[in-house]
Backbone as CSV, one residue per row, in Angstrom:
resi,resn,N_x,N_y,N_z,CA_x,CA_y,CA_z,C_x,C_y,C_z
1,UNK,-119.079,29.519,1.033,-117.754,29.442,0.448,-116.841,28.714,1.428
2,UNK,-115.893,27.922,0.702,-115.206,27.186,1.538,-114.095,27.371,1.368
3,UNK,-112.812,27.792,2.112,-111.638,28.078,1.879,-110.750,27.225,2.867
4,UNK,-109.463,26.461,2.401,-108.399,26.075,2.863,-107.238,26.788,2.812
5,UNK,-106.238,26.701,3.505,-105.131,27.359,3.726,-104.138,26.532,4.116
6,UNK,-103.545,25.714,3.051,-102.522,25.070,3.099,-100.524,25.589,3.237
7,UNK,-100.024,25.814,4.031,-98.823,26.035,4.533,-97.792,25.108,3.963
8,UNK,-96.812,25.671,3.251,-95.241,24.445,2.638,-94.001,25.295,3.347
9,UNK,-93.922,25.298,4.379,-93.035,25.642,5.211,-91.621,25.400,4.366
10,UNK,-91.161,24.199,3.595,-89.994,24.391,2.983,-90.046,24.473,1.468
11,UNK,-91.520,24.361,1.128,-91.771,24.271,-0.232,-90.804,25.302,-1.186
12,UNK,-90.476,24.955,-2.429,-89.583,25.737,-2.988,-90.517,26.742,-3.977
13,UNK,-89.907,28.401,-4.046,-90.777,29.071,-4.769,-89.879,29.488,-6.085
14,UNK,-89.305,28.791,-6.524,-88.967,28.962,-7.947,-89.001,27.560,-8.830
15,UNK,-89.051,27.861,-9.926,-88.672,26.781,-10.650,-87.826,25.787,-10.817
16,UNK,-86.410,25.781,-9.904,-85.465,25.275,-9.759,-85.608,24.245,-9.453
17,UNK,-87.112,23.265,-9.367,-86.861,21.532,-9.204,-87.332,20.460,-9.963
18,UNK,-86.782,19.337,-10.203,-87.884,18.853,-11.548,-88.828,18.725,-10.823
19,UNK,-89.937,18.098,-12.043,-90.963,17.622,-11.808,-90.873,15.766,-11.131
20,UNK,-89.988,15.581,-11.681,-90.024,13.868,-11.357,-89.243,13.798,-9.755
21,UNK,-88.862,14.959,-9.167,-88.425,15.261,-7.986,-89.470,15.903,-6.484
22,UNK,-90.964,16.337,-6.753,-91.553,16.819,-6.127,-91.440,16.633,-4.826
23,UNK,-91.133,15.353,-3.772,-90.892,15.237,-2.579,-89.612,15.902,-2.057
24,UNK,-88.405,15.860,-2.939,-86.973,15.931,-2.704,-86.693,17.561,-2.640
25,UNK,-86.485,17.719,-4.051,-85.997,19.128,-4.225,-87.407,20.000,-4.430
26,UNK,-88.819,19.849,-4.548,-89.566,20.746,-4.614,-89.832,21.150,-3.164
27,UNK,-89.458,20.408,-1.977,-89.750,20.897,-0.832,-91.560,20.048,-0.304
28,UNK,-91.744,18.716,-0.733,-92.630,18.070,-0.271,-93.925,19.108,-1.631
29,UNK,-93.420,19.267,-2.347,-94.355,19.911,-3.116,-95.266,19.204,-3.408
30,UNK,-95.373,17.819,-3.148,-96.683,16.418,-3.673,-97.656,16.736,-2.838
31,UNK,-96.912,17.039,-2.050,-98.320,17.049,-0.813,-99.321,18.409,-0.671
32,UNK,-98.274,19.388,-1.206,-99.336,20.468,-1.382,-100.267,20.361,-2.814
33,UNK,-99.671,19.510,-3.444,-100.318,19.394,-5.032,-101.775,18.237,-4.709
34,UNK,-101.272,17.834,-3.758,-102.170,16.597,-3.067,-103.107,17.354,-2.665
35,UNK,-102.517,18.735,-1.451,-103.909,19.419,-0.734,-104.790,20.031,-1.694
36,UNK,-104.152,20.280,-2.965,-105.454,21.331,-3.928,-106.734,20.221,-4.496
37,UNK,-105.264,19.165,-4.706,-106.257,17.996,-5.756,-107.560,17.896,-4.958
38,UNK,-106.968,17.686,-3.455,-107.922,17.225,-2.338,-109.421,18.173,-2.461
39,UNK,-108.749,19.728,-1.977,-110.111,20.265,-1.668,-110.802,20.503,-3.084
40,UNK,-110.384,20.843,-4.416,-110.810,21.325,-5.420,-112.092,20.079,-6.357
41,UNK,-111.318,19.116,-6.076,-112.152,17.930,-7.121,-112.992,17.072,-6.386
42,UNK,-114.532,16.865,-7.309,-115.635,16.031,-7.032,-115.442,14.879,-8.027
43,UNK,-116.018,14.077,-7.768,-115.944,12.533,-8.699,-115.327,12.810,-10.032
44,UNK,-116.882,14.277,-10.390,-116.885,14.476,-11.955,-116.654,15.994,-11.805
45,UNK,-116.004,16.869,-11.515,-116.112,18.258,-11.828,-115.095,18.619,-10.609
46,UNK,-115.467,20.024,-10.301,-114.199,20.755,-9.354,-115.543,21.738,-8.555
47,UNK,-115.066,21.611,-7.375,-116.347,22.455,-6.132,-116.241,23.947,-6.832
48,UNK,-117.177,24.381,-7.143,-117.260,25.835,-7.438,-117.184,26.922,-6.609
49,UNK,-117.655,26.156,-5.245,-117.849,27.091,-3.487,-116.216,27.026,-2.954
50,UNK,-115.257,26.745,-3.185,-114.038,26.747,-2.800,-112.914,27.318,-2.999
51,UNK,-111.972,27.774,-2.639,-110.583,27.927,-2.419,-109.688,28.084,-1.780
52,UNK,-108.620,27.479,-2.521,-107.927,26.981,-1.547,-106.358,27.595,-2.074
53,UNK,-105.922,28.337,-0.752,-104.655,29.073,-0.874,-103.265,28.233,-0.427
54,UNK,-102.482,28.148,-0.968,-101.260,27.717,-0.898,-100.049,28.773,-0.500
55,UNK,-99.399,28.437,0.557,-98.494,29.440,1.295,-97.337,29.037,1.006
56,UNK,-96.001,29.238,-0.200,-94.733,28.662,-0.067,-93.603,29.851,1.137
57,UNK,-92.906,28.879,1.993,-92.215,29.731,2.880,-90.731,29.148,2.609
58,UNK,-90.063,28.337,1.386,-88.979,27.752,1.129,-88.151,29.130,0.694
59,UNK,-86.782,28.908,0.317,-86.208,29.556,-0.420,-86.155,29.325,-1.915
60,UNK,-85.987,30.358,-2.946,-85.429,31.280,-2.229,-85.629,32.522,-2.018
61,UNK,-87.182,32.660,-2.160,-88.206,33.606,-2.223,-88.906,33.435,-1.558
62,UNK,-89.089,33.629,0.093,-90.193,32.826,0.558,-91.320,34.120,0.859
63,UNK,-92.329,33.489,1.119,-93.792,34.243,1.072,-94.615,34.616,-0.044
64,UNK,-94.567,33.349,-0.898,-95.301,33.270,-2.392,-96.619,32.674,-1.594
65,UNK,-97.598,33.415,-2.213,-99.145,32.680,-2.220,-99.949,32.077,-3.565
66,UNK,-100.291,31.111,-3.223,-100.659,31.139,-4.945,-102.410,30.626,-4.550
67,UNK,-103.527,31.221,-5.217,-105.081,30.712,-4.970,-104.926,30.004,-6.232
68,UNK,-106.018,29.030,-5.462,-107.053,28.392,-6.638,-108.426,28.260,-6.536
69,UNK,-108.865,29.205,-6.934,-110.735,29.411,-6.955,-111.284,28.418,-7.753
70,UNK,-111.967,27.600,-7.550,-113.107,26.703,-7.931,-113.619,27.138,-9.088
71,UNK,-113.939,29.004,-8.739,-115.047,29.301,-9.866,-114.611,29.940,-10.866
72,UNK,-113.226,30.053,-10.847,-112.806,30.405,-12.060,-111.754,29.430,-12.843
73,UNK,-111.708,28.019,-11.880,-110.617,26.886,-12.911,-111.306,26.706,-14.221
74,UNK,-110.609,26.660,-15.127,-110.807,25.916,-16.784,-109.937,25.013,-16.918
75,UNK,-110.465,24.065,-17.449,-109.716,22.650,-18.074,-108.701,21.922,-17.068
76,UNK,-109.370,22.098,-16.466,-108.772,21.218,-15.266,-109.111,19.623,-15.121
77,UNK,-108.393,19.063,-14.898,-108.709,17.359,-14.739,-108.059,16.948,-13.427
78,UNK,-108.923,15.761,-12.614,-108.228,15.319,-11.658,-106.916,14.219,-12.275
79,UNK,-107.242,13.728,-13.831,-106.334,12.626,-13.905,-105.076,13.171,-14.459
């Protein structure tokens, strides 16, 4: 099993940012959306041996964790 532990030190934990804003007001949120894309997806499918935890420490709730297990994603696409 392979697990990552990705950290968003200012990442934001509510809903309060658009989507067409992810660098700005989500708190660099691309890049953590970047780290899942990263560890989770193969060419054609998603690693089943993996997960990978996401740490938001932004306001205005900070100390949200959110997993994403390999072996239990459905309908997931890299595109």
């Amino acid at each position: 099993m392979t697990s990552f532990t990705v950290i968003g030190h200012i990442a934001c934990t509510d809903a309060s940012f658009s989507l067409q804003d992810l660098p700005g007001k989500g708190g660099r949120m691309d890049l953590l959306c970047r780290a899942v894309a990263s560890s989770l997806f193969l060419s054609h499918g998603i690693r089943k041996d993996t997960i990978c935890d996401i740490i938001l420490l932004g306001p205005p709730n900070p100390g949200r964790i959110i997993r994403f297990d390999g072996s239990a994603l459905r309908s997931l696409s890299p595109d």
